[in-house]
C-alpha positions in Angstrom: 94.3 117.3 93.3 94.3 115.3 96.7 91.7 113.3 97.2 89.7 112.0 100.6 88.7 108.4 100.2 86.1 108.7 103.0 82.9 108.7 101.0 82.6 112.1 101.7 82.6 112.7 97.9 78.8 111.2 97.8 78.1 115.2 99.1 79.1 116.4 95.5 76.2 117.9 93.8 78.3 119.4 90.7 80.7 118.0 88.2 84.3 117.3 89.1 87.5 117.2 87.9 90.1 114.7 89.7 93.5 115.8 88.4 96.5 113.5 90.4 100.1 112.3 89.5 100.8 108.5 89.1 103.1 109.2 91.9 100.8 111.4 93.9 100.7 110.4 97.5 96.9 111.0 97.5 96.2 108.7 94.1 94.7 106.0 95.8 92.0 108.2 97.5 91.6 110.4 94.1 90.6 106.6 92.3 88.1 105.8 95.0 86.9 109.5 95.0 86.2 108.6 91.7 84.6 105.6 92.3 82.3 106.9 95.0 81.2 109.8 93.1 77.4 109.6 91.7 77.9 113.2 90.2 79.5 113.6 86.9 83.3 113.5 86.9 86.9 113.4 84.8 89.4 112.0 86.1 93.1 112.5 84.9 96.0 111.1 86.3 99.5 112.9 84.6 101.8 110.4 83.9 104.9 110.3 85.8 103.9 113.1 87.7 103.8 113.5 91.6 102.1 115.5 94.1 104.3 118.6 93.5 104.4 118.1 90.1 101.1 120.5 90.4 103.6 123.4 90.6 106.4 122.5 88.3 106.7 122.4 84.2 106.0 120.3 82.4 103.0 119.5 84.2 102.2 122.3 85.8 101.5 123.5 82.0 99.3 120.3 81.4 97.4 121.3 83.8 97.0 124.8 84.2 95.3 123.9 80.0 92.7 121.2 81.4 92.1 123.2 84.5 91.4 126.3 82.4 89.3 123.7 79.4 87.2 122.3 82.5 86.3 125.6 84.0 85.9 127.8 80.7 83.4 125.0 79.7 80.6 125.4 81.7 81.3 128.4 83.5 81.7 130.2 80.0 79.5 128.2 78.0 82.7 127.1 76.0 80.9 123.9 74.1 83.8 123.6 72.0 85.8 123.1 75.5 83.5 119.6 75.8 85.7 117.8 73.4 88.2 117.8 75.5 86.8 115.9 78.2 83.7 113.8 77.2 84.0 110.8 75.2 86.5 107.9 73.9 88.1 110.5 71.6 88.3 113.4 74.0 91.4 115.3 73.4 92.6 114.6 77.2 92.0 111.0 76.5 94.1 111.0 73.5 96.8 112.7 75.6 99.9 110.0 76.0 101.0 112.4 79.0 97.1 111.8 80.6 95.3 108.5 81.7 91.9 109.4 81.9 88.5 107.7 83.1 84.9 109.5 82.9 81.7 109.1 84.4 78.0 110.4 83.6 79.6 113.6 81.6 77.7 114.2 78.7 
């Protein structure tokens, strides 16, 4: 969550996860983050949700789950955790409470 919008992101040498609110003061950097970044990255914006809304339900449930999904994938080696962030169909994706965009995860 946050976001820096300096290019700095063009340092990442690891997949990413960009998790914002459509409210979130920092959005606008979070998109450009995402832009910037050559390194494989998801990012989710929570509809409706705002900077805060990090710590309060219901989204704080939302995304404690992809939080959890994205770190218990690789970390673990939790391949059936990858369907819910790669791909048009991802279960994120198919979300109504996310908007999602992806780049280079496979």
């Amino acid at each position: 969550s946050g976001g820096a919008g300096d290019g700095s992101i063009r340092n990442l040498h690891a997949p990413a996860a960009f998790l914002c609110g459509t409210f979130d003061i920092a959005v606008t950097n979070c998109a450009i983050d995402f832009e910037q970044a050559t390194t494989p990255v998801f990012y989710g914006v929570f509809n409706d949700g705002d900077h805060l809304g990090v710590r309060t339900p219901p989204y704080s449930d939302r995304i404690a789950a992809v939080v959890t999904g994205w770190l218990r994938w690789p970390l673990m080696n939790a391949q059936a955790l990858k369907s819910m962030f790669v791909g048009g169909q991802c279960t994120v994706c198919m979300d109504t409470n996310w908007t999602v965009q992806q780049k280079n995860l496979q």
